[in-house]
C-alpha positions in Angstrom: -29.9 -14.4 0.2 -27.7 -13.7 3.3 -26.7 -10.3 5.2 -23.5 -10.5 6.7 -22.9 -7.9 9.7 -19.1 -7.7 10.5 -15.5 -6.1 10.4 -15.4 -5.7 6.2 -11.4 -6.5 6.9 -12.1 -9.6 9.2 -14.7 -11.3 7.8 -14.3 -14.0 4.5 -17.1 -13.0 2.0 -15.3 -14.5 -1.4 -18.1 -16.5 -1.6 -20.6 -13.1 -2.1 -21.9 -12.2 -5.4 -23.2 -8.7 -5.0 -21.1 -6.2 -2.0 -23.7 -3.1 -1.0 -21.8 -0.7 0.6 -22.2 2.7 2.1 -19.2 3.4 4.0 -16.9 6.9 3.6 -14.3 6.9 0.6 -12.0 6.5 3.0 -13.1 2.9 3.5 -13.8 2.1 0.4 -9.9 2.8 -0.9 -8.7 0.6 1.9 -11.5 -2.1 1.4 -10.6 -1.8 -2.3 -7.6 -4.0 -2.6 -9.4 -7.2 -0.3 -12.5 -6.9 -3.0 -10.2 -7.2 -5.7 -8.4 -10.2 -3.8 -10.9 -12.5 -2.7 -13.9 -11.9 -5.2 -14.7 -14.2 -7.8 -14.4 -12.3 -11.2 -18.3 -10.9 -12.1 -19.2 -10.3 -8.9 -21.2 -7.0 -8.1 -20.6 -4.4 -6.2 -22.9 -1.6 -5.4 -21.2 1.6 -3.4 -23.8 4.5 -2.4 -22.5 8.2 -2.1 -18.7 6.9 -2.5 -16.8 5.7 -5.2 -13.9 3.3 -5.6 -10.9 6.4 -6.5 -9.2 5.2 -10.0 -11.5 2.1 -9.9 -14.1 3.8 -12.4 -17.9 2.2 -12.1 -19.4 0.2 -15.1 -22.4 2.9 -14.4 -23.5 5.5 -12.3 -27.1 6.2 -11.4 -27.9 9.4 -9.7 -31.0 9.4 -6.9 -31.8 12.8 -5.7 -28.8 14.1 -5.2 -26.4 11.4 -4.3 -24.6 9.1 -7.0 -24.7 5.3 -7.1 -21.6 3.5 -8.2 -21.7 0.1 -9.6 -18.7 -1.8 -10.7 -17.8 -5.4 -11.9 -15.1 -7.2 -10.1 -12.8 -7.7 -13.3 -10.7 -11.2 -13.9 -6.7 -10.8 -13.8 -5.9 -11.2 -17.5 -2.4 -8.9 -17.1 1.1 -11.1 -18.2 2.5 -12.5 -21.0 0.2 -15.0 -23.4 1.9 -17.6 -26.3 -0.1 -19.7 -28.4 0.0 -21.4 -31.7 -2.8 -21.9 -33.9 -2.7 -24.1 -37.9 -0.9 -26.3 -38.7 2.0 -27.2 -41.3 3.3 -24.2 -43.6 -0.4 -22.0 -42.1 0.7 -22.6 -38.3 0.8 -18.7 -37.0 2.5 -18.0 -33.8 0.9 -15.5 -31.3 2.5 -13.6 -28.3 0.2 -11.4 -26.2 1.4 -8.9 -23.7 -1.2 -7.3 -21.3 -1.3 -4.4 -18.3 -3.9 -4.0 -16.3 -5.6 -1.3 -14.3 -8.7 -2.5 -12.6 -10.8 -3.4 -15.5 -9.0 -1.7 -17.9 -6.6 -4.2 -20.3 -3.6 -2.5 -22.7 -0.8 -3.7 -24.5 -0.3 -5.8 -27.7 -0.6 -8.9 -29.8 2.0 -10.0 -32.4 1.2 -12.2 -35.1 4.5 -13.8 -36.3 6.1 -10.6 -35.1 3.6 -7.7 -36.6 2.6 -6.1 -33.3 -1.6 -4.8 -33.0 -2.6 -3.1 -30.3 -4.9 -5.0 -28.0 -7.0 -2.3 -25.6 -10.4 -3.4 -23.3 -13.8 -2.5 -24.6 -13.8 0.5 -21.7 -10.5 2.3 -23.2 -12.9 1.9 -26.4 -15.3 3.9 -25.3 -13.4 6.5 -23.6 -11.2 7.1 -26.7 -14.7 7.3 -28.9 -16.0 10.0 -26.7 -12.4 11.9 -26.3 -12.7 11.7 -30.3 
């Protein structure tokens, strides 16, 4: 294990697999676009008292009275996917459209042009408790 004391906008961390941090919100929405840059997808981050603005945690745990956020750093999966998969007359042609917002995936699939909707196991589970 290594602590790194520094200038958060300086210093190269990509290499870190769990960020702690307890700076001001303020900090954490300019920080916000260099975590998403430079860390490997999977990597941990832990942010006391402050949370990441439309960047929603994985979980929250709550000691005393402040709130703990803790988030995953999610892989870019967003643009346009083709693939083909049988062979002969059974060969099926797939196209895959995908947005992104932080972890959250949308968009579609189509099977030999039948669109599905494709959305991320946390759009899931906020449309299951909206429902």
């Amino acid at each position: 294990m290594r602590f790194i004391v520094a200038d958060l906008f300086q210093e190269d961390f990509s290499d870190a697999t769990v960020v702690t941090l307890y700076m001001g919100q303020d900090v954490n929405l300019r920080l916000r676009p260099k975590l998403l840059r430079v860390l490997k997808p999977g990597t941990r981050i832990a942010s006391f008292c402050f949370d990441m603005g439309e960047w929603k945690p994985d979980s929250v745990s709550t000691f005393g009275r402040e709130d703990a956020y803790f988030l995953g750093c999610p892989a870019n999966v967003s643009g346009k996917w083709v693939w083909t998969e049988g062979r002969g007359r059974s060969r099926v042609r797939w196209e895959m459209e995908l947005k992104q917002a932080f972890q959250e995936v949308s968009g579609q699939a189509i099977r030999n042009g039948s669109p599905f909707p494709a959305r991320s196991e946390a759009q899931r589970r906020r449309d299951t408790l909206q429902s």
